[in-house]
Each structure stands twice: as structure tokens, then as C-alpha cells.
N, C-alpha and C positions, 0 to 999 in steps of 0.2 A: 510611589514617589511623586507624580502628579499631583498627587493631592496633598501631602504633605509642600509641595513646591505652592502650589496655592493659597494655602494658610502662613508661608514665608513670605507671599506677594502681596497679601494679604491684610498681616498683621505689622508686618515689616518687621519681621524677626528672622535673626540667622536660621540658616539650617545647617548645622554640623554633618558632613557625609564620609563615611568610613569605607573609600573602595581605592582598589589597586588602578592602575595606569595602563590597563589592556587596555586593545585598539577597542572594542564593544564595550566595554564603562564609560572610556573617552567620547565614544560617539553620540551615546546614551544622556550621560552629562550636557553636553553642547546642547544638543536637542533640548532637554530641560532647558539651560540657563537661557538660550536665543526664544523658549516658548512665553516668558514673562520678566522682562529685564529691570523688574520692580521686585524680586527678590533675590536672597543675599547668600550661597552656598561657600560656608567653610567648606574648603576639600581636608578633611582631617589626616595626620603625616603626610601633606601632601603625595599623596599617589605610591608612597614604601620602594615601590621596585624602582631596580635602576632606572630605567626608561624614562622614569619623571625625575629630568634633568634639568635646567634650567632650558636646552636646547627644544624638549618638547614645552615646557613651563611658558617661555617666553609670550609663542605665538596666542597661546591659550588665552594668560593674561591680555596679549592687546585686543583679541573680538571678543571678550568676555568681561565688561567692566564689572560685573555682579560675582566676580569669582577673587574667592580670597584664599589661601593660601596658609594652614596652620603646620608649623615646622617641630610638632613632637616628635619621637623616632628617626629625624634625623641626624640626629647629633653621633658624631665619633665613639662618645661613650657608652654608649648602646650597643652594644652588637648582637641582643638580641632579637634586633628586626632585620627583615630583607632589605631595606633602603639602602640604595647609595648616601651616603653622609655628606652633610654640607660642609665640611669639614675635612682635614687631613692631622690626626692629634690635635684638636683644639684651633688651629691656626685655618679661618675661611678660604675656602676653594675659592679664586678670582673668579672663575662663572659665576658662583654663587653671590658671591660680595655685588658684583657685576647687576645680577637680576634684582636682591633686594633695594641696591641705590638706584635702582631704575622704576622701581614699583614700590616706596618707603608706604604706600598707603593701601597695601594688596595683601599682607605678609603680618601675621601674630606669632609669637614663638608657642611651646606649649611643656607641661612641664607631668607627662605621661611616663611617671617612675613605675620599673619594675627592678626590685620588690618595692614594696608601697612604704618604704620607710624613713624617719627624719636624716639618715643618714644618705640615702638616696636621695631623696629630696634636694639636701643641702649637696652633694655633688653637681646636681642637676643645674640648679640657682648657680653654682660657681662655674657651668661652662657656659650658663647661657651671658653673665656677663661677662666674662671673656671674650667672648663673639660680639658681644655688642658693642665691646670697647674698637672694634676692628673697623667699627661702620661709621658714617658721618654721625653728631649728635644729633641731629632732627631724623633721618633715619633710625638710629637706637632707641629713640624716646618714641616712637609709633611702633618699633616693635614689642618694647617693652614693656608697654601700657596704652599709649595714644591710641591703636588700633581697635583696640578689644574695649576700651572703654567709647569710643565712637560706634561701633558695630553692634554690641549690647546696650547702648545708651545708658552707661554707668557716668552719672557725675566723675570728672575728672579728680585724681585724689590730689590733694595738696601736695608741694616738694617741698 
């Protein structure tokens, strides 16, 4: 993971990271992001298990400016992951609404269909704007694109 965290430091390119919200990942994680704060760790479904709540999220976010935040499998309409949902039926959890207008530039959504099909898909795209209708527009528009095209240095797409 080190060395992979150095060629993120490095190149200046995200590293996308796939781990749960135990005390030893959480501790593990830190250590990385405080060992070179010139690199850029997606935490991918942010952290799945309950535990990774806004309440643990919050503090993470303020000493970790290098840590962002991807919110696939957290949505309501999944249930086939362990995450607590951002969500209660489509309508945002006030912590959560809470965290992302507090961090509008920490936070990408993600759009991790199972089954992998246009039908899924197109579910997927209709609850994440739903959610994002819920947030300020300068918020919605960093989660919906501003984030991910600032973080992969993708030219901004025309509206």
C-alpha cells in the first residue's frame, strides 16, 4: 500500500481503496494519508459497514485533507451491501445531507450497479438525482461531476 501511496504522491493521481471501516483499516489508512499529504485516496463505498457514519466520517474528513470520499453502495436501493444508506427510501439522512454541505468538495457519487445492466443503471442515475436534487446546486454539481473531473483532471464537460 505504501508504494502504491507513493506513486499517488508521486504522479498526483487518485488511488481508489476498497476497505471496511474497522478500528485496524481506519488506523492503517491515517498512517498512510498523514505519511505524504501530497496524495489523493478515494475511500471507495465509503467504508460499507454502519460504523462509517457521518459521525465517524466527519473527524476523518477534517485531519485528512487528502481523503475523499466515493458514495457507491450507499444508496437505499441496494441492499445488497452491508452499508448503512445515505438515505431512508430516496429522501437524505439530515447527517448525511449535513456532512456532504459541509465537505461539497470531499465527496463523488458512484454508480457500482449490481446486476451490471442498462436497466440498473438507469435506476441507479435516477436515485442519484434525486439525492442531488436535495443538496444546494454548488454542492450537487461537485458531486455530480465537479469532483471527479477536478480529481482525475478531466476537462470539465460543457452544460
Amino acid at each position: 500500500m505504501r508504494r502504491l501511496w507513493t506513486l499517488s504522491a508521486k504522479y498526483d493521481v487518485p488511488l481508489s481503496v476498497h476497505m471496511d471501516a474497522t478500528p485496524d483499516s481506519l488506523e492503517q489508512m491515517e498512517r498512510v494519508l498523514v505519511s505524504d499529504r501530497r496524495g489523493t485516496w478515494i475511500w471507495a463505498h465509503t467504508g460499507w459497514l454502519p460504523v462509517a457514519n457521518p459521525s465517524l466520517l466527519r473527524p476523518l474528513l477534517q485531519a485528512h485533507p487528502n481523503l475523499f470520499c466515493e458514495l457507491s453502495g450507499r444508496e437505499s436501493i441496494r441492499r445488497i451491501y452491508r452499508g448503512d444508506p445515505i438515505d431512508n427510501d430516496r429522501v437524505l439522512k439530515p447527517e448525511w445531507k449535513a456532512l456532504l454541505e459541509d465537505f461539497p468538495d470531499r465527496f463523488v457519487i458512484g454508480t457500482d450497479v449490481d446486476p451490471p445492466t442498462m436497466a440498473a443503471y438507469a435506476e441507479e442515475i435516477g436515485y442519484w438525482r434525486g439525492i442531488l436534487a436535495q443538496l444546494s446546486p454548488s454542492t450537487a454539481a461537485k458531486l455530480a461531476h465537479g469532483n471527479a473531473e477536478r480529481l482525475l483532471k478531466l476537462q470539465a464537460a460543457s452544460r
